[in-house]
N, CA, C and O atoms as a Tinker XYZ file with bonds, in Angstrom:
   492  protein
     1  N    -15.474000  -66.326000  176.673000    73     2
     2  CA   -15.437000  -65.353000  175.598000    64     1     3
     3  C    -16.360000  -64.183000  175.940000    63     2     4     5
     4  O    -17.322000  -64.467000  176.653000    81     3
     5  N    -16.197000  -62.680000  175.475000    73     3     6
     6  CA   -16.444000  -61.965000  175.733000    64     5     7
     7  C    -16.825000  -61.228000  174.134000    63     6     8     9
     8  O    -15.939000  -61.099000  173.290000    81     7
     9  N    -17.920000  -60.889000  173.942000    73     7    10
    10  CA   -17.505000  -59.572000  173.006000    64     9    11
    11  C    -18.610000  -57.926000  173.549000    63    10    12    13
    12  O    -19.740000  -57.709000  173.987000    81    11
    13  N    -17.287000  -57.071000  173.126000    73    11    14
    14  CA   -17.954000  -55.849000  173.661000    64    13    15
    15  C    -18.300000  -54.879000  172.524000    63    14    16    17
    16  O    -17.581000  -54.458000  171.618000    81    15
    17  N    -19.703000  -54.609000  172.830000    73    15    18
    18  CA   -20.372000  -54.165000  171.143000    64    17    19
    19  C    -19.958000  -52.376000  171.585000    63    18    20    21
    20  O    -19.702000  -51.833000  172.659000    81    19
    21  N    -20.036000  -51.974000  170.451000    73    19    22
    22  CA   -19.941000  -50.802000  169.708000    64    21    23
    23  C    -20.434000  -49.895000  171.415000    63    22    24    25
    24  O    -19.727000  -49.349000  172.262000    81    23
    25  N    -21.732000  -50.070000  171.336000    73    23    26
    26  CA   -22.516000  -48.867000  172.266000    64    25    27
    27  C    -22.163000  -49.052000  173.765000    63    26    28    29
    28  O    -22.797000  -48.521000  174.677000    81    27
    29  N    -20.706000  -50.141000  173.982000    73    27    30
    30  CA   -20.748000  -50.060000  175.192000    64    29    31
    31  C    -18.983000  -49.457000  175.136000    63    30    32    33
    32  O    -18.514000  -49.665000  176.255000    81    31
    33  N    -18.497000  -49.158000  174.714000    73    31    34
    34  CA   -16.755000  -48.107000  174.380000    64    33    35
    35  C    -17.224000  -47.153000  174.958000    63    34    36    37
    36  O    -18.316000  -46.595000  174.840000    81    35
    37  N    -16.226000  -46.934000  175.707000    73    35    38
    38  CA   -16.164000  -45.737000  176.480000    64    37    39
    39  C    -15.267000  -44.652000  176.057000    63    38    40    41
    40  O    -14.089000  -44.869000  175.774000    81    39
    41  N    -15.950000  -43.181000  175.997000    73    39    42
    42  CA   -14.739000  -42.636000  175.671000    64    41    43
    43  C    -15.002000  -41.714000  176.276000    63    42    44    45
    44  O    -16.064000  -41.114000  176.447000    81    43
    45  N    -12.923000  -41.405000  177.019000    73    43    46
    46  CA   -12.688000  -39.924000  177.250000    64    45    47
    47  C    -12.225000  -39.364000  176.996000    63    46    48    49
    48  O    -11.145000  -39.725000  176.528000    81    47
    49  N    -12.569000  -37.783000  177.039000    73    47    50
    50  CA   -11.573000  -36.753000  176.555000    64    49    51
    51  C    -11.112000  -36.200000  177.274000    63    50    52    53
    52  O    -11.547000  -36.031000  178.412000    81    51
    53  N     -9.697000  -35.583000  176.648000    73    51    54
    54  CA    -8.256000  -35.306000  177.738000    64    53    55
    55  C     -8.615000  -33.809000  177.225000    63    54    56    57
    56  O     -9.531000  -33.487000  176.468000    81    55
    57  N     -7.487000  -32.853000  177.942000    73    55    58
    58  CA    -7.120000  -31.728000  176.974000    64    57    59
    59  C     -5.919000  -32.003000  175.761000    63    58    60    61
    60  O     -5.444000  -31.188000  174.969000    81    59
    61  N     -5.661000  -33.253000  175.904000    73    59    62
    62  CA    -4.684000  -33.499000  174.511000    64    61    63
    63  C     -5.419000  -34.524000  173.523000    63    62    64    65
    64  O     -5.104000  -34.548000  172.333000    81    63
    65  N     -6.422000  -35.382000  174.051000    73    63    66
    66  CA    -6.708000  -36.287000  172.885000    64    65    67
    67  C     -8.156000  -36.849000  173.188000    63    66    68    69
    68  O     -8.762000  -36.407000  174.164000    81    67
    69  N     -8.660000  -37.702000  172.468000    73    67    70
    70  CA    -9.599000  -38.715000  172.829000    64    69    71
    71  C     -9.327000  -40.116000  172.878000    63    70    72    73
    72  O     -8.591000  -40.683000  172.069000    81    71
    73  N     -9.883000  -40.643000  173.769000    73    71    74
    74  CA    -9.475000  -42.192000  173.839000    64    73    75
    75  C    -10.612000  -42.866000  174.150000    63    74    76    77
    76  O    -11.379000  -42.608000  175.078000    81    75
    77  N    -10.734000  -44.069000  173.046000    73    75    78
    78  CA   -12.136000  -44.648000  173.022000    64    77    79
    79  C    -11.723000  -46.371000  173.447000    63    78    80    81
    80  O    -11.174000  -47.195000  172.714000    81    79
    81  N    -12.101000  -46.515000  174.582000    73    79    82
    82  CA   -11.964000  -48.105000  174.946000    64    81    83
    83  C    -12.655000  -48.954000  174.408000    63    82    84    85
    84  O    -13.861000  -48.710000  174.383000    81    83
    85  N    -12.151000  -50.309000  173.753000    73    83    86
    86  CA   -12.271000  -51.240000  173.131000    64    85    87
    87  C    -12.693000  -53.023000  173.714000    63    86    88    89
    88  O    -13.329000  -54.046000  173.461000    81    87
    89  N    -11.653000  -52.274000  174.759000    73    87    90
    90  CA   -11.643000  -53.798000  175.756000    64    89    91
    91  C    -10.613000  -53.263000  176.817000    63    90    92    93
    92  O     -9.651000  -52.498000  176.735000    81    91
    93  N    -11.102000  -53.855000  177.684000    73    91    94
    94  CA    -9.844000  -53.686000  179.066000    64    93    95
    95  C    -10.500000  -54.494000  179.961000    63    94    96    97
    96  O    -11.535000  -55.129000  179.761000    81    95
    97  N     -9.709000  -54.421000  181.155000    73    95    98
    98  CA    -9.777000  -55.419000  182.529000    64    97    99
    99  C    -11.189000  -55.207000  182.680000    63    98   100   101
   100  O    -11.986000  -56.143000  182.745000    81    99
   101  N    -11.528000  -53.947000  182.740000    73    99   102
   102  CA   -13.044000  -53.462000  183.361000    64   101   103
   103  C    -14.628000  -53.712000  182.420000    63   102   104   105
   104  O    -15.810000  -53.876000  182.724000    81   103
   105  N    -13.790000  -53.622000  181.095000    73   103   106
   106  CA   -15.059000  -53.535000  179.819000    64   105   107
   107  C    -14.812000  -54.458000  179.017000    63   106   108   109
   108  O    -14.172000  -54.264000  177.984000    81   107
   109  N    -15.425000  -55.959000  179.477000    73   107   110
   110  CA   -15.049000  -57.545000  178.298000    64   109   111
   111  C    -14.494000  -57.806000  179.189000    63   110   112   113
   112  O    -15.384000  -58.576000  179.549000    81   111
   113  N    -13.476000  -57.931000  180.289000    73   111   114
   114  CA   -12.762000  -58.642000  181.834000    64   113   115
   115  C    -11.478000  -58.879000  180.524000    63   114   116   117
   116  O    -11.226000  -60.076000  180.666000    81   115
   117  N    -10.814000  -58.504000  179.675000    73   115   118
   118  CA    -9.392000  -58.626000  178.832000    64   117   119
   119  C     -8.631000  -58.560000  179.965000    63   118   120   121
   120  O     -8.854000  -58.122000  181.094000    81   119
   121  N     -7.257000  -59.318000  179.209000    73   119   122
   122  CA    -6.072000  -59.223000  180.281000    64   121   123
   123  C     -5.548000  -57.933000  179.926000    63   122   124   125
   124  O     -5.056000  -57.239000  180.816000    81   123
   125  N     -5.604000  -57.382000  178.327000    73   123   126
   126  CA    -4.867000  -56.224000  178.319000    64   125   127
   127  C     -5.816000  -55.097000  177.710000    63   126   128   129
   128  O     -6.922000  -55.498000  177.349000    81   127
   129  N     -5.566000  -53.889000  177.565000    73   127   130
   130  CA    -6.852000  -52.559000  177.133000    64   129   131
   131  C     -6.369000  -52.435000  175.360000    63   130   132   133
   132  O     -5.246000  -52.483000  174.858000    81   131
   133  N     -7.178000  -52.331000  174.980000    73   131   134
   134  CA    -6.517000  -51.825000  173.582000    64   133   135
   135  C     -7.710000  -50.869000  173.339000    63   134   136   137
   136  O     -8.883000  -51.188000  173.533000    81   135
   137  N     -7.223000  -49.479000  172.827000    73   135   138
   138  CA    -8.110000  -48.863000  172.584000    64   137   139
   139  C     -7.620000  -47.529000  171.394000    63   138   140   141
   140  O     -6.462000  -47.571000  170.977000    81   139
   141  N     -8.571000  -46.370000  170.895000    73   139   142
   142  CA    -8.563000  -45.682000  169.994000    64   141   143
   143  C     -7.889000  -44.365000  170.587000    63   142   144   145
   144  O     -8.109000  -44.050000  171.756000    81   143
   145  N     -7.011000  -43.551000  169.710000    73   143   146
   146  CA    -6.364000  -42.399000  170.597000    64   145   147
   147  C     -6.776000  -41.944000  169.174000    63   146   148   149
   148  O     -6.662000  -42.595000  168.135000    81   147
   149  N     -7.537000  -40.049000  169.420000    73   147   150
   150  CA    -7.634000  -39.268000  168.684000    64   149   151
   151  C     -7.128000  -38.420000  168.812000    63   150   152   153
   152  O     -7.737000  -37.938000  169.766000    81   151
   153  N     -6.088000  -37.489000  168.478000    73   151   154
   154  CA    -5.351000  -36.666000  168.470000    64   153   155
   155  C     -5.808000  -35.046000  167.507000    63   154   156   157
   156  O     -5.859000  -34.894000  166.287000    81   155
   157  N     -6.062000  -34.100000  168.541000    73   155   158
   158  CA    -5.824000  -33.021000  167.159000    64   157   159
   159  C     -4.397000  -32.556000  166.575000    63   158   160   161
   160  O     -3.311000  -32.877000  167.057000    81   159
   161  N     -4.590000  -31.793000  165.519000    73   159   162
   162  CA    -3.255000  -31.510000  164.691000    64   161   163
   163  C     -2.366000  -30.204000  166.034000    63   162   164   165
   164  O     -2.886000  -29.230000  166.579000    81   163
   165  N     -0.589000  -30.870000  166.210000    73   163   166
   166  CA    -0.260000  -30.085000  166.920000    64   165   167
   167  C     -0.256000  -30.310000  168.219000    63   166   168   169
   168  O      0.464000  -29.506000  168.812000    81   167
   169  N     -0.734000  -31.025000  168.843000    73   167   170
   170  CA    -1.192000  -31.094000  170.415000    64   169   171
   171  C      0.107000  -32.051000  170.719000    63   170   172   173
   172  O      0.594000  -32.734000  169.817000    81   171
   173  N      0.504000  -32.051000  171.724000    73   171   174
   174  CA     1.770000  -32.621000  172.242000    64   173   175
   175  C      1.029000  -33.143000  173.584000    63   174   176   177
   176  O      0.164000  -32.444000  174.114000    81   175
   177  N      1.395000  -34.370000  174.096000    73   175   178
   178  CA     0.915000  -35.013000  174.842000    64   177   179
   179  C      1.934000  -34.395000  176.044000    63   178   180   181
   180  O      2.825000  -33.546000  176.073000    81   179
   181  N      1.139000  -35.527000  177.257000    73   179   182
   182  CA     2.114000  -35.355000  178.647000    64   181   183
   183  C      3.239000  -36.693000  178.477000    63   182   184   185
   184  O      3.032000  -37.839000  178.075000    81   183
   185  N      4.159000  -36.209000  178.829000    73   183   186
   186  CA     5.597000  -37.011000  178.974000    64   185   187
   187  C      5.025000  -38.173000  179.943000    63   186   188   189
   188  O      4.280000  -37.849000  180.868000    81   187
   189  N      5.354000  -39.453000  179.743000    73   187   190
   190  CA     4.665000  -40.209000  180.502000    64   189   191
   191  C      4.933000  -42.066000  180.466000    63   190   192   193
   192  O      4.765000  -42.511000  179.331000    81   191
   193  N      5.298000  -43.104000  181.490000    73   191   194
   194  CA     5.460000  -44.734000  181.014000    64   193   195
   195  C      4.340000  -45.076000  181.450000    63   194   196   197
   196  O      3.551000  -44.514000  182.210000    81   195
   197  N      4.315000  -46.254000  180.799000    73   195   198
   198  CA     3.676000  -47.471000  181.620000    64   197   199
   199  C      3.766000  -48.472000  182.149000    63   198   200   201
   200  O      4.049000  -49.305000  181.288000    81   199
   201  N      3.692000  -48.931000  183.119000    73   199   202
   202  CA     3.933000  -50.450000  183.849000    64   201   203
   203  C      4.852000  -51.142000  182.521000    63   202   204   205
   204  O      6.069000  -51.152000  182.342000    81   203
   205  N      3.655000  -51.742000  181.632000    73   203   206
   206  CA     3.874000  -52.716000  180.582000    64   205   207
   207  C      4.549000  -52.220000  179.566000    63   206   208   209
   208  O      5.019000  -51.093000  179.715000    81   207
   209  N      4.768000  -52.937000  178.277000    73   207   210
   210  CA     5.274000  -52.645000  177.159000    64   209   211
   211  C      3.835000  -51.848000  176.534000    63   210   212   213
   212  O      2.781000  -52.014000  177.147000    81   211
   213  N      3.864000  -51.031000  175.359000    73   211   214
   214  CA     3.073000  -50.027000  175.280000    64   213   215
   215  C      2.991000  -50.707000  173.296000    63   214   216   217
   216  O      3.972000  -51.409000  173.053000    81   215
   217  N      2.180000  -50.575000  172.278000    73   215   218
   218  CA     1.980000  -51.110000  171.152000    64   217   219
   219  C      1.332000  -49.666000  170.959000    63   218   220   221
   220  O      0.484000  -49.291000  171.769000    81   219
   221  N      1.622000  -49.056000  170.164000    73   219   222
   222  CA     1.020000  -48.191000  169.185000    64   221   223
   223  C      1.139000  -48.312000  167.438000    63   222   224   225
   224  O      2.090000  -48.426000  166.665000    81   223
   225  N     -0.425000  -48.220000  167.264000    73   223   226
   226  CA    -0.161000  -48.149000  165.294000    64   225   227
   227  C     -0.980000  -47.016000  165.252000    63   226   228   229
   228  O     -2.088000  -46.739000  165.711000    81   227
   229  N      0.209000  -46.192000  164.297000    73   227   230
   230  CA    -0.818000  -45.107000  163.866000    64   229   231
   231  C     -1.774000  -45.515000  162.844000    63   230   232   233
   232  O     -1.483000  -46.475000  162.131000    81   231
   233  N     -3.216000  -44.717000  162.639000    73   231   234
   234  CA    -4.165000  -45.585000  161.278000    64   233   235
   235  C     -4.141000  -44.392000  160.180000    63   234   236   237
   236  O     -4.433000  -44.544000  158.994000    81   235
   237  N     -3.726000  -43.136000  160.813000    73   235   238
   238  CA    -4.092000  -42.391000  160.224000    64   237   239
   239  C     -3.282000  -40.670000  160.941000    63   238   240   241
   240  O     -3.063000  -40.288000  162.091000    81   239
   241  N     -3.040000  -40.015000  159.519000    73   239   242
   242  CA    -1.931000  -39.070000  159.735000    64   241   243
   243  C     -0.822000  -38.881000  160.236000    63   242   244   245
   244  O     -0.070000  -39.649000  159.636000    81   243
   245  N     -0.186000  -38.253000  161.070000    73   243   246
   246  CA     1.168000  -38.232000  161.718000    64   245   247
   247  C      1.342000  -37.622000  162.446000    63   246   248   249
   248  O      0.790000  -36.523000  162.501000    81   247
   249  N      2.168000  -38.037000  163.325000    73   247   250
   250  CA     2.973000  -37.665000  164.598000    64   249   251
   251  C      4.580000  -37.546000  165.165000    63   250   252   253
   252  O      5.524000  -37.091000  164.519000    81   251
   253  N      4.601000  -37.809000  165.847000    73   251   254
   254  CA     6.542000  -37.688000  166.158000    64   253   255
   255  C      6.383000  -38.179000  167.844000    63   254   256   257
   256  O      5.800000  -37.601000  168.761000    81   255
   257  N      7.125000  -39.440000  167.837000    73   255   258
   258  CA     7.536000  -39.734000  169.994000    64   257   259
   259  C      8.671000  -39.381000  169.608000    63   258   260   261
   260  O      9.330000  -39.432000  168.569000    81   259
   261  N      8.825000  -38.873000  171.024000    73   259   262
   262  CA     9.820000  -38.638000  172.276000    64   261   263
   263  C     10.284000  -39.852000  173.120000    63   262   264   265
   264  O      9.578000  -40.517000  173.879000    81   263
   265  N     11.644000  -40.025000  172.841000    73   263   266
   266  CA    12.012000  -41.354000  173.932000    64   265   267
   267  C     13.365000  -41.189000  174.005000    63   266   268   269
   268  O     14.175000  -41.051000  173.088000    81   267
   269  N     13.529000  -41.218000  175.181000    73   267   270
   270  CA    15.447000  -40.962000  175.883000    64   269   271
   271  C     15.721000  -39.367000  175.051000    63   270   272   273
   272  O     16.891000  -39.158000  174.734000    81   271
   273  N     14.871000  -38.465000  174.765000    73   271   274
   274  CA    15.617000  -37.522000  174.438000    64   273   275
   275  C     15.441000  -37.164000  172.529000    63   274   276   277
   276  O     15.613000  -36.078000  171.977000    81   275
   277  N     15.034000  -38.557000  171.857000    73   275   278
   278  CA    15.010000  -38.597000  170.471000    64   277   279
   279  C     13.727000  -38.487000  169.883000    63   278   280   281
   280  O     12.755000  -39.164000  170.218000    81   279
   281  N     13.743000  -37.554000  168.934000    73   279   282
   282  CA    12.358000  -37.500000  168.342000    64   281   283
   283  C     12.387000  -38.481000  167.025000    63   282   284   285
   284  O     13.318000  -38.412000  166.223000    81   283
   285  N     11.326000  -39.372000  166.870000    73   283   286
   286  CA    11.061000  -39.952000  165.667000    64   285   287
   287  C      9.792000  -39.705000  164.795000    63   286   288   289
   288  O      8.717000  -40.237000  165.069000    81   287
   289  N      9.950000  -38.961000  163.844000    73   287   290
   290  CA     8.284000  -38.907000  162.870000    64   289   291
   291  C      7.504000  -40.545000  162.662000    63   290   292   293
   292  O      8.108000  -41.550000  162.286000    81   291
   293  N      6.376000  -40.491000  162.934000    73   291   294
   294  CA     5.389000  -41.532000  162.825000    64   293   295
   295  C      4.921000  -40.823000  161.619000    63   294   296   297
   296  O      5.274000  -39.716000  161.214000    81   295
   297  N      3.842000  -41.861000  160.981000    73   295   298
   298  CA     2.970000  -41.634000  159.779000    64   297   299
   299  C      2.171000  -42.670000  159.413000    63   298   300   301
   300  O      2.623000  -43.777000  159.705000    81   299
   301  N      1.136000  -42.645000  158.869000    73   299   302
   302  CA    -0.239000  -43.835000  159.012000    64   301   303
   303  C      0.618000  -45.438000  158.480000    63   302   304   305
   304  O      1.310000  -45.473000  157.463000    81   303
   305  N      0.427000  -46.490000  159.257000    73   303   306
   306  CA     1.061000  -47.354000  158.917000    64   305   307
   307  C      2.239000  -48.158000  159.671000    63   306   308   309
   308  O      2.632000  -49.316000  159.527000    81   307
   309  N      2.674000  -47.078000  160.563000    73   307   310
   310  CA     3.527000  -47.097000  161.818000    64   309   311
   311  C      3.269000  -47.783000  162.602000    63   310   312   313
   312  O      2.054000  -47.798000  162.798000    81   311
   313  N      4.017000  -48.659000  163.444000    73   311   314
   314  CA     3.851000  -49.393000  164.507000    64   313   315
   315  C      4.897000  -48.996000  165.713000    63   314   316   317
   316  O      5.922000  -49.639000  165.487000    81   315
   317  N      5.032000  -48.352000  166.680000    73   315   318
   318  CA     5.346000  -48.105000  167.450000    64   317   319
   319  C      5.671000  -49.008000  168.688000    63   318   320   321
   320  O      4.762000  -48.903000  169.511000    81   319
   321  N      6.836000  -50.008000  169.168000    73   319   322
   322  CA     6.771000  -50.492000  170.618000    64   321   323
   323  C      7.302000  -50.311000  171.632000    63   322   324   325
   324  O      8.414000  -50.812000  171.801000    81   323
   325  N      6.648000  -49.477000  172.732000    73   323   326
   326  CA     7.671000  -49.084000  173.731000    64   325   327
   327  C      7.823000  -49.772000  174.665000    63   326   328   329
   328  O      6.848000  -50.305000  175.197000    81   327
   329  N      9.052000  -49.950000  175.114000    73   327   330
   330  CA     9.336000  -50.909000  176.714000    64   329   331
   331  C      9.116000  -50.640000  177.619000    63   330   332   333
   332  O      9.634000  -49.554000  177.880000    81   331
   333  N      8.487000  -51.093000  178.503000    73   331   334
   334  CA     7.814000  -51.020000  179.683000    64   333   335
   335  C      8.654000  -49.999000  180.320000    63   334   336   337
   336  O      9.798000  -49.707000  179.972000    81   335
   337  N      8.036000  -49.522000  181.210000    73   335   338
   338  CA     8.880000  -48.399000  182.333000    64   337   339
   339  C      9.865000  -47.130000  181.080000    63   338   340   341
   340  O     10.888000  -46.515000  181.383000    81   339
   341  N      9.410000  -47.093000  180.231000    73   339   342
   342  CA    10.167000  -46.600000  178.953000    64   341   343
   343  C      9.512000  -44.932000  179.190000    63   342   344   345
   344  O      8.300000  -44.903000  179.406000    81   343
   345  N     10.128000  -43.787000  179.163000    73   343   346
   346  CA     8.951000  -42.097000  179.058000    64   345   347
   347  C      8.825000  -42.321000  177.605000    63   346   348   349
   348  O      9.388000  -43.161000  176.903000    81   347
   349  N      8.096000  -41.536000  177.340000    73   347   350
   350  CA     8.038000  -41.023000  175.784000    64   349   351
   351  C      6.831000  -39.931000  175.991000    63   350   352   353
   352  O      6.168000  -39.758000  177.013000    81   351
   353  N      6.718000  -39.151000  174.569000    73   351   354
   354  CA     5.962000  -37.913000  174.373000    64   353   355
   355  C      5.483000  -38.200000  173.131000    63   354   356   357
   356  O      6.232000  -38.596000  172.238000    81   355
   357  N      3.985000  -37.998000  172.941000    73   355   358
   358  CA     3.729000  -37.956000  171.175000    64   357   359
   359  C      2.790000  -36.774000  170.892000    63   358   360   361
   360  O      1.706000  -36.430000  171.363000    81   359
   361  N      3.686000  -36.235000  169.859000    73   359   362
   362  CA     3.098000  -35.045000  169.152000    64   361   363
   363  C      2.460000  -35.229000  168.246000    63   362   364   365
   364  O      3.160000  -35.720000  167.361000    81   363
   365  N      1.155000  -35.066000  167.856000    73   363   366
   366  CA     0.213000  -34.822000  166.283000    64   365   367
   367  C      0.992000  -34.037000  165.637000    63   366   368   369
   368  O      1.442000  -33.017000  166.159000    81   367
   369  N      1.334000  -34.493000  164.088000    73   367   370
   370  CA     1.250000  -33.637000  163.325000    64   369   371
   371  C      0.518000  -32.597000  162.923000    63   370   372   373
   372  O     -0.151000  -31.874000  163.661000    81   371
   373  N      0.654000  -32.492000  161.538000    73   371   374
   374  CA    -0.161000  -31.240000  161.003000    64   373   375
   375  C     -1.695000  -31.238000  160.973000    63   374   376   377
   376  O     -2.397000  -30.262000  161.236000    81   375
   377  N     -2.089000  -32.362000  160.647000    73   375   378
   378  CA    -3.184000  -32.742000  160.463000    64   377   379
   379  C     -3.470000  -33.894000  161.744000    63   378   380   381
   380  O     -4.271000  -34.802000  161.522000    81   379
   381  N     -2.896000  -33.822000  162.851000    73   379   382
   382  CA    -3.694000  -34.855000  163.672000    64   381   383
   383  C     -3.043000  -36.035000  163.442000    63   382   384   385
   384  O     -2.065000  -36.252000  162.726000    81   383
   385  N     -3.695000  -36.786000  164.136000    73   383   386
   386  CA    -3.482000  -38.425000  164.051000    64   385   387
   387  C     -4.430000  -39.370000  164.805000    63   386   388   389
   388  O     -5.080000  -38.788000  165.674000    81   387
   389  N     -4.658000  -40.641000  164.690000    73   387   390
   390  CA    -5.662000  -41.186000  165.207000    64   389   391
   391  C     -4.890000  -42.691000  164.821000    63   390   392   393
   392  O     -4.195000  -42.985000  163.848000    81   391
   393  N     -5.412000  -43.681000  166.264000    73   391   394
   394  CA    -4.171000  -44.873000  166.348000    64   393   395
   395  C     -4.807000  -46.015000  167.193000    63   394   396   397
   396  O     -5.819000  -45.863000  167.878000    81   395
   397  N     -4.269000  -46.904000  167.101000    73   395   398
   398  CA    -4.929000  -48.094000  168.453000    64   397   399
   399  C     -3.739000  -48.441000  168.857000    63   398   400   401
   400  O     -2.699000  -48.612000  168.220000    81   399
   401  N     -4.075000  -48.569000  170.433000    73   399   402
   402  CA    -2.780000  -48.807000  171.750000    64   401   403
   403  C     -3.362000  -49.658000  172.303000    63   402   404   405
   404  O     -4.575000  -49.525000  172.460000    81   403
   405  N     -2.712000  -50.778000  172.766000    73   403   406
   406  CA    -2.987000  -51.975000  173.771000    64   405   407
   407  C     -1.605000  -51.809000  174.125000    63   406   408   409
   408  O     -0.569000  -51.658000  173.476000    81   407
   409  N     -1.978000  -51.901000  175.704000    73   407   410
   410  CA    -0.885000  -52.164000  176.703000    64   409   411
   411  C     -1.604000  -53.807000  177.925000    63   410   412   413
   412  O     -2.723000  -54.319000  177.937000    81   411
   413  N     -0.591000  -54.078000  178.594000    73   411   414
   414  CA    -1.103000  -55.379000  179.453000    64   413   415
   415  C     -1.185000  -54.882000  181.165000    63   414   416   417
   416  O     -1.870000  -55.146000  182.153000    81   415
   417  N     -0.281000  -54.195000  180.880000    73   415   418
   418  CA    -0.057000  -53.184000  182.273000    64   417   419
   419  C     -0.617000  -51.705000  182.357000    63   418   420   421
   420  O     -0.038000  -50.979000  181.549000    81   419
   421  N     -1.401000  -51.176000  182.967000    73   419   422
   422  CA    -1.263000  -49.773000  182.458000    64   421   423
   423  C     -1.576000  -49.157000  183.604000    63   422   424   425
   424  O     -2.677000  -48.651000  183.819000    81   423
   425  N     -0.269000  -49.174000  184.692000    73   423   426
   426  CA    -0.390000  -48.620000  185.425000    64   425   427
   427  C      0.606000  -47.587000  185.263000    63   426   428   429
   428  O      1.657000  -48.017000  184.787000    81   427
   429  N      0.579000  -46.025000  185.587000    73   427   430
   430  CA     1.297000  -44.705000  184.672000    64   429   431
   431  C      1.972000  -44.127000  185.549000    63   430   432   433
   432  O      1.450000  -43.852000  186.629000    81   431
   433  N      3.408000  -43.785000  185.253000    73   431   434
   434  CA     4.424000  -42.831000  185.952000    64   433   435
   435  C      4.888000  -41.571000  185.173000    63   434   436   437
   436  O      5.767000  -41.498000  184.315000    81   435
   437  N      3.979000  -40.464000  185.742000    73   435   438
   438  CA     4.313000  -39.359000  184.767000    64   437   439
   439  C      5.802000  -38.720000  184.706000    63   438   440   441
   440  O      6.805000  -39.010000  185.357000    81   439
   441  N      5.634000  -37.932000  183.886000    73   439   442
   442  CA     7.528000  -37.921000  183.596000    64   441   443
   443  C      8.445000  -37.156000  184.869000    63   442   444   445
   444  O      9.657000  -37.075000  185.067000    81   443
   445  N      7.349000  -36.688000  185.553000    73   443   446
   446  CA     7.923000  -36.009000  186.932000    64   445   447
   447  C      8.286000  -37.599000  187.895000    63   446   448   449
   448  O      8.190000  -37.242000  189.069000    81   447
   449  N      8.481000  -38.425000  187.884000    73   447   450
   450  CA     8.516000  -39.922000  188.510000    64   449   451
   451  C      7.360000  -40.014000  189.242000    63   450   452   453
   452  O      7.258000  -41.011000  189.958000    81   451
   453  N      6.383000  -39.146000  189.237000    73   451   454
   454  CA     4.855000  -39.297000  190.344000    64   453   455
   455  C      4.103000  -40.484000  189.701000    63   454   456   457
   456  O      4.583000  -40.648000  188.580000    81   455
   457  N      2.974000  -41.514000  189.983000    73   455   458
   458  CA     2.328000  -42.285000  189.733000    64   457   459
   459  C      1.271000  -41.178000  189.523000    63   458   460   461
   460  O      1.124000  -40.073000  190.046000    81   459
   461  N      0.316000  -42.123000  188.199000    73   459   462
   462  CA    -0.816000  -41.287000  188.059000    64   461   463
   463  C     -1.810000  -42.403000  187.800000    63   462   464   465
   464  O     -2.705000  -42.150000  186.994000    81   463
   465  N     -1.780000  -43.683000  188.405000    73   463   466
   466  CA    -2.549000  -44.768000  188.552000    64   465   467
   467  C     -2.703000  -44.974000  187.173000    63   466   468   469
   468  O     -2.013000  -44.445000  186.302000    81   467
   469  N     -3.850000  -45.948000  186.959000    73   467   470
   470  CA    -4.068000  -46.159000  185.681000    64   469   471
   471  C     -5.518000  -45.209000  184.912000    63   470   472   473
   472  O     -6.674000  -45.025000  185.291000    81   471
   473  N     -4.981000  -44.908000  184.068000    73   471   474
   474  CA    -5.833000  -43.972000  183.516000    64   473   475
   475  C     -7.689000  -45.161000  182.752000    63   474   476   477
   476  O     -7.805000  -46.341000  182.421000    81   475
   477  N     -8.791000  -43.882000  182.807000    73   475   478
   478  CA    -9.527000  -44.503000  182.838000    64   477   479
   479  C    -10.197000  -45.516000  181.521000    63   478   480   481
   480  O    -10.988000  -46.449000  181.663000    81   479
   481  N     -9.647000  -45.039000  180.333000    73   479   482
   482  CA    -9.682000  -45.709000  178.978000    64   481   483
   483  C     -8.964000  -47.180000  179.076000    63   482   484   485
   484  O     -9.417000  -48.157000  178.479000    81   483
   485  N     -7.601000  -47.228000  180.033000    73   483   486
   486  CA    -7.254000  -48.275000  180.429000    64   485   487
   487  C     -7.515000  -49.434000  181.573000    63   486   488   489
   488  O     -7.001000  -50.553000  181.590000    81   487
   489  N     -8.491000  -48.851000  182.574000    73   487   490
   490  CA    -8.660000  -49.686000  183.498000    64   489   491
   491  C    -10.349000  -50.603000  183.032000    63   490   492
   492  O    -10.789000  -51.493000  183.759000    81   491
């Protein structure tokens, strides 16, 4: 057993969001990362899969993914699951959004088909 306190989450910031690690392979030795995505209002992410199946809940405000082409509005309460090797895009709403993601895999193929290894909130 592992527990990882408060002052040891790591967080980075993107030019689209913040992401605060919770647990992953590297921080607690977890099999999978689950961590905090902060979003400002408006910001549209990079098109992007992951290895694994992908779990998103929004906690708070709204957004809209991108997947095969279809946009769907999110809103606090949402649970989101994407299939592995799956693209998608998520846009903040008006006011932002803020969410927890655990994936088991998170190794990343940006939407150009390039690898972008695993990002560092996840490893």
């Amino acid at each position: 057993m592992q527990i990882v306190r408060a002052a040891q989450r790591r967080t980075i910031t993107t030019p689209n969001a913040t992401m605060i690690t919770l647990a992953s392979p590297t921080l607690g030795g977890a099999g999978s990362s689950l961590w905090l995505v902060e979003m400002p209002p408006d910001i549209r992410g990079p098109e992007h899969s992951f290895a694994g199946e992908v779990l998103w809940s929004i906690t708070a405000g709204s957004a809209r993914v991108l997947v095969d082409g279809v946009e769907y509005p999110l809103e606090a309460g949402d649970t989101v699951v994407v299939p592995s090797g799956q693209l998608r895009q998520f846009t903040a709403g008006a006011t932002g959004f803020s969410g927890v993601v655990t994936v088991r895999d998170g190794e990343v193929t940006r939407g150009d088909g390039e690898s972008a290894g695993v990002p560092p909130w996840v490893a």
